[in-house]
C-alpha positions as CSV (number, residue, x, y, z in Angstrom):
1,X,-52.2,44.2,78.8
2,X,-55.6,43.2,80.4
3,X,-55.5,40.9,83.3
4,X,-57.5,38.3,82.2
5,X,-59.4,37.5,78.9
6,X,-62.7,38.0,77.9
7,X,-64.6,35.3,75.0
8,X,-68.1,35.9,74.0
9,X,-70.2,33.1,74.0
10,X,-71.1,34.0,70.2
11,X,-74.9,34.3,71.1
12,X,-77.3,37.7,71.6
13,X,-75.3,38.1,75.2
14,X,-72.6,36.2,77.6
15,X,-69.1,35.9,77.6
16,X,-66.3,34.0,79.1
17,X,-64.0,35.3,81.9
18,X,-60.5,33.7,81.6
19,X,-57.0,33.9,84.3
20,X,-58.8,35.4,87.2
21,X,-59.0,33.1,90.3
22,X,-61.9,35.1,92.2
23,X,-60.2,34.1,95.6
24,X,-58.0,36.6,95.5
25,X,-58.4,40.3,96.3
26,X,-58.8,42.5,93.2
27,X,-57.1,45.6,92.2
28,X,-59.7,48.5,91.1
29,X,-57.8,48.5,87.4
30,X,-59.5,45.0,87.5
31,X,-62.5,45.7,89.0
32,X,-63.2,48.5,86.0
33,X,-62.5,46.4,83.4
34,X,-64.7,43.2,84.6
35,X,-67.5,46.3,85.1
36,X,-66.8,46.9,81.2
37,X,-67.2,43.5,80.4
38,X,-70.2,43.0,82.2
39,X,-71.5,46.4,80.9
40,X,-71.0,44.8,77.3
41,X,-72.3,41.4,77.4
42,X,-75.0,41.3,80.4
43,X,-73.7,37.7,81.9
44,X,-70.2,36.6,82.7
45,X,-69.5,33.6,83.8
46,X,-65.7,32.0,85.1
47,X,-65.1,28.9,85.7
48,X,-62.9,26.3,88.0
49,X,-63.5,28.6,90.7
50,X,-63.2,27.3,94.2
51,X,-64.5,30.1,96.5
52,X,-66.2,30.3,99.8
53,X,-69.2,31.9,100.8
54,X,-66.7,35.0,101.9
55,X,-65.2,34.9,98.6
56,X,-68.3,35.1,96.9
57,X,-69.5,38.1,99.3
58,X,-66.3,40.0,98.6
59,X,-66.7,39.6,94.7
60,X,-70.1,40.8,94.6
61,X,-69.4,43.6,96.8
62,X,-67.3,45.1,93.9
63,X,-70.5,45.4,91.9
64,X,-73.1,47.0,95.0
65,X,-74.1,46.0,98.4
66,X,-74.9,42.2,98.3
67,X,-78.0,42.3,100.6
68,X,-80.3,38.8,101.7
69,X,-82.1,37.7,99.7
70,X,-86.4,38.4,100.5
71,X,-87.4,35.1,100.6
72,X,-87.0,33.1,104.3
73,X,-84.0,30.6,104.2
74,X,-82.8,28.5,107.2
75,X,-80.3,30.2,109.3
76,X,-76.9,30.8,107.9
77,X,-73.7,31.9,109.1
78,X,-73.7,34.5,106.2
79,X,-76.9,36.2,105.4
80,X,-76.3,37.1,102.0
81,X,-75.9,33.9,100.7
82,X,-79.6,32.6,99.4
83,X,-78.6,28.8,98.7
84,X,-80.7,27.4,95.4
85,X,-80.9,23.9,96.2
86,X,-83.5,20.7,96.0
87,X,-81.7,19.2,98.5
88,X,-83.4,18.0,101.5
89,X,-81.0,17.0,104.9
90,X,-83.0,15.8,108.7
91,X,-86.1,16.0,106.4
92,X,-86.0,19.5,105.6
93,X,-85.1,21.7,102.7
94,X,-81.3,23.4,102.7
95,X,-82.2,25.7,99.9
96,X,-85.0,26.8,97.8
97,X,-86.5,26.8,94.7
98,X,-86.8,22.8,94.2
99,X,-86.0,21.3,90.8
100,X,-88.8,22.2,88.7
101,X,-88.8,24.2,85.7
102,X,-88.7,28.3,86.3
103,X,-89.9,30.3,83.4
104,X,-87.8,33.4,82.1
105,X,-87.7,36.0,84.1
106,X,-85.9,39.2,85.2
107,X,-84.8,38.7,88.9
108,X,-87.6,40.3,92.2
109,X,-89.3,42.4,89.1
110,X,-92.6,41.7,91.6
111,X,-91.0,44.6,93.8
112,X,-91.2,48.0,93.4
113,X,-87.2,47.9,93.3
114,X,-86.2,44.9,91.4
115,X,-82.8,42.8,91.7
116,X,-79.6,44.7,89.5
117,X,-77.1,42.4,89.6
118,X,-77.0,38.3,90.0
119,X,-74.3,36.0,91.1
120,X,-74.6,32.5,91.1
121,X,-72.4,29.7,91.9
122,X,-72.1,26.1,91.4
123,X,-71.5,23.5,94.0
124,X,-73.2,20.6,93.0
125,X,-75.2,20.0,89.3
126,X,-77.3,17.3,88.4
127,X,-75.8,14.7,85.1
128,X,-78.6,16.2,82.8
129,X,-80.9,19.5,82.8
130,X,-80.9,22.5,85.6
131,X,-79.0,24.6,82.9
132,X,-79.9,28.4,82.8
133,X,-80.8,30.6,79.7
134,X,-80.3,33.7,79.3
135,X,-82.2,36.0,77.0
136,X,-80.8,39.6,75.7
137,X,-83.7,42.4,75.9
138,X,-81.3,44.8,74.4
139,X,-81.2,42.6,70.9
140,X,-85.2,41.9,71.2
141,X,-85.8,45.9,71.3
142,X,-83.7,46.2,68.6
143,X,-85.1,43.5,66.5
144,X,-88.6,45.3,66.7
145,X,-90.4,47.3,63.8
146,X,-89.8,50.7,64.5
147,X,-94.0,51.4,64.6
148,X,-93.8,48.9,67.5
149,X,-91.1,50.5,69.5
150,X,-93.1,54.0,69.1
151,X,-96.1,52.2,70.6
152,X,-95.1,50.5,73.9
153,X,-92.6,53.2,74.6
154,X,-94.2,54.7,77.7
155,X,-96.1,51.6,78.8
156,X,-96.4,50.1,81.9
157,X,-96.8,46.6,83.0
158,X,-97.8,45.1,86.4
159,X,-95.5,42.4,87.8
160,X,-96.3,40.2,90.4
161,X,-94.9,36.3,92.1
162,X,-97.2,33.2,91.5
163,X,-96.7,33.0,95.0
164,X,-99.0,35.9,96.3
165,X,-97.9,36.2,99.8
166,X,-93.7,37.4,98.3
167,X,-95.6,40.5,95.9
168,X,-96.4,43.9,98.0
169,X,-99.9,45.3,99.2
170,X,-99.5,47.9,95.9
171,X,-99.6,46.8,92.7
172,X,-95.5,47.0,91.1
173,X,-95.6,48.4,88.0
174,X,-92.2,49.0,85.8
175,X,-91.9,50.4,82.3
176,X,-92.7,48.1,79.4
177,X,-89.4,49.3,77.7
178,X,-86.5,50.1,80.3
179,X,-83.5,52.4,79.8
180,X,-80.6,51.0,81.2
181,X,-79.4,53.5,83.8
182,X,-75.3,52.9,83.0
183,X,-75.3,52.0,79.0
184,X,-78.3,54.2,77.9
185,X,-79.3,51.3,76.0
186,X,-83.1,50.2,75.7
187,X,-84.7,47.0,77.1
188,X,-88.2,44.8,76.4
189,X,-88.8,44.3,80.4
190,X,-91.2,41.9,80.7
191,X,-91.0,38.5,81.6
192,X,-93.6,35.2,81.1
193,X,-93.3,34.1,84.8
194,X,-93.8,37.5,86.7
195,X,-95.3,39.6,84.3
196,X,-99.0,39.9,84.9
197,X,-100.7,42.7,82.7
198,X,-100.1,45.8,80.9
199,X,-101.9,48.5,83.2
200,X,-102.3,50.9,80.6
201,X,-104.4,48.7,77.7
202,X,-107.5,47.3,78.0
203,X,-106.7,43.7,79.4
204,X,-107.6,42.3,76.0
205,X,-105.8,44.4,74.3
206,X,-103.0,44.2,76.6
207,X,-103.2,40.2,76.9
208,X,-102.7,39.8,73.2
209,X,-99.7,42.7,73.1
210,X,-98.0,41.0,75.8
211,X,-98.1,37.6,74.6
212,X,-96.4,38.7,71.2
213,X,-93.7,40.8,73.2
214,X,-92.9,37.8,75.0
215,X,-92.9,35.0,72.2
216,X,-90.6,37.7,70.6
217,X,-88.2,38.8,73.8
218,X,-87.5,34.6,74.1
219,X,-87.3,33.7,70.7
220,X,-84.2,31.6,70.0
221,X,-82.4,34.8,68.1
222,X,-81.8,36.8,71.4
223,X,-81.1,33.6,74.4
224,X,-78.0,32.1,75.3
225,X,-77.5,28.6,76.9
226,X,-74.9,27.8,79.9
227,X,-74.0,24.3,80.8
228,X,-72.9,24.6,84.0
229,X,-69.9,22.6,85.9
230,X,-68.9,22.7,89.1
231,X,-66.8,25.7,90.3
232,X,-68.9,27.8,87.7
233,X,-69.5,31.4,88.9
234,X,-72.1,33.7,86.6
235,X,-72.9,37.4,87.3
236,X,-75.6,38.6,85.1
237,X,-77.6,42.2,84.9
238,X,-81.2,41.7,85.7
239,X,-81.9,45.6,84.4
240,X,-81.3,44.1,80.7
241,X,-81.2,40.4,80.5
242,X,-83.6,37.2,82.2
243,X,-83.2,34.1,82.7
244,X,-85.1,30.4,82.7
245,X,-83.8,27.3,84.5
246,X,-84.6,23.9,82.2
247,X,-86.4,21.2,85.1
248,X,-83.8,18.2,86.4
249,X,-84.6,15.2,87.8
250,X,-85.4,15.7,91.8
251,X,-83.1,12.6,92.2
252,X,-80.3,14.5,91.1
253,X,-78.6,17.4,93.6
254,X,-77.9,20.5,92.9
255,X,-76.5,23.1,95.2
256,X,-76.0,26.6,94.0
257,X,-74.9,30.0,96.5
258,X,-76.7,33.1,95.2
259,X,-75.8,36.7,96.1
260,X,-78.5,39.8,95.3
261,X,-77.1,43.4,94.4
262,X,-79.9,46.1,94.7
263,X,-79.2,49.6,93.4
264,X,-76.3,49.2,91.2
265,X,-77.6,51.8,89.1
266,X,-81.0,51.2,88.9
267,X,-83.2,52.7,86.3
C-alpha cells in the first residue's frame, strides 16, 4: 500500500499529494514514488503543510541540489531560499517579484542551463488573485497537426529576461521542441514572457510561427489553475510545464519561499 495518495487535478497536468506531512524525514520507497508522481503529472502540490525553511531545503534536496537562486535577495540565514514577496519592511523590499502580473513562462529559460525543478511555498496569500497557472507542453505537442510537429522539430529559439542586465553576454538559445531527458516525452518550449525569437527563420517568418505556438501552448485545453492557501507546497518540472501568476492587489501580502533545482536531468 502506497504511503500517501495521489488525486489529479482533472486538467492537462497537476495532482494532489495526500497523508505526507513534509516535516518529516522520508524513506527512499517514498521518495521513488513522489518522483513517479511528479514524473506523471508535472506539478504536485500538498497542502496544510507547516515547514521551515530547513524543511523545505531537505524536501527539495530529494529531487537535486537546491542551489540560490541568480537574482540578488537581501541576506538570509539560508541561501537557498529566494523569498517571492511584495512585501516591503524598514522601507525596503523582503522579497522579489512585486505583485504584478508575470506572463507564462518556463523557469531561468534566459540561461544557457535553465531551472529543472520548482518548489514553492505559501506563507501569506492575498484574499483575491496571485494564483499560478500551469500549462502542460506535453498535451500542446500532442495536440499539433502532425505537418507542424515535422516542421519546428529541430528549431531553435532565443530566450532572454525583460530585464537585460539578468540574460548572459551570448545569446541562450534552447530547442523549439524539447525531449524530456527522464520520460522521453516531447515538449513545445517556448514561453510569451522570455521567449524572444526563433533564430533559425527569418524574423517575420519566425514572429508569426511563434505567436501561433504560443496562443496554442496556453490555450485553455492544456493549463491548470491552483488556488493557493496557506501551508500549500507545489513542486513542478520546468523541463515540461510553465507557469503564469494572475496580478493581486499590492495592498494585499503575499509571502512565498522558493527553492531552484538545476540539473535534475536536464535535457
Amino acid at each position: 500500500m502506497d504511503p500517501f495518495e495521489v488525486i489529479p487535478t482533472g486538467g492537462a497536468l497537476g495532482a494532489e499529494v495526500r497523508g505526507l506531512d513534509l516535516r518529516n524525514e522520508l524513506d527512499a520507497v517514498t521518495v521513488r514514488l513522489v518522483r513517479g508522481a511528479f514524473l506523471d503529472h508535472g506539478v504536485l502540490y500538498f497542502r496544510d503543510q507547516r515547514i521551515s525553511q530547513a524543511d523545505l531545503v531537505r524536501f527539495t534536496r530529494y529531487f537535486g541540489d537546491p542551489v540560490p537562486h541568480v537574482r540578488p535577495q537581501p541576506d538570509r540565514p539560508i541561501k537557498e531560499i529566494f523569498v517571492i514577496s511584495n512585501v516591503t519592511e524598514d522601507g525596503k523590499p523582503i522579497g522579489a517579484l512585486g505583485s504584478e502580473e508575470i506572463p507564462f513562462h518556463s523557469d531561468l529559460s534566459y540561461l544557457p542551463e535553465p531551472g529543472t525543478i520548482s518548489m514553492l511555498y505559501a506563507l501569506e496569500i492575498p484574499d483575491k488573485g496571485g494564483e499560478t497557472m500551469w500549462a502542460s507542453g506535453y498535451a500542446a505537442y500532442e495536440a499539433l497537426d502532425p505537418d507542424l510537429k515535422q516542421n519546428i522539430d529541430r528549431l531553435h529559439a532565443v530566450h532572454r529576461h525583460p530585464i537585460d542586465a539578468l540574460n548572459t553576454p551570448e545569446p541562450t538559445m534552447h530547442p523549439v521542441v524539447r525531449t524530456h531527458p527522464e520520460t522521453g516525452r516531447k515538449v513545445i518550449y517556448v514561453s510569451p514572457h522570455l521567449t524572444h525569437h526563433i533564430a533559425d527563420l527569418a524574423r517575420k517568418e519566425g514572429k508569426v510561427l511563434l505567436e501561433e505556438l504560443i496562443a496554442h501552448a496556453i490555450d485553455g485545453r492544456f493549463v491548470w489553475k491552483h488556488q493557493w492557501r496557506v501551508g500549500d507546497l507545489v513542486m513542478w518540472d520546468n523541463r515540461c510545464t510553465m507557469h503564469r501568476r494572475t496580478p493581486f492587489d499590492d495592498r494585499q501580502r503575499r509571502v512565498m519561499w522558493r527553492t531552484q533545482v538545476f540539473g535534475a536531468g536536464t535535457g
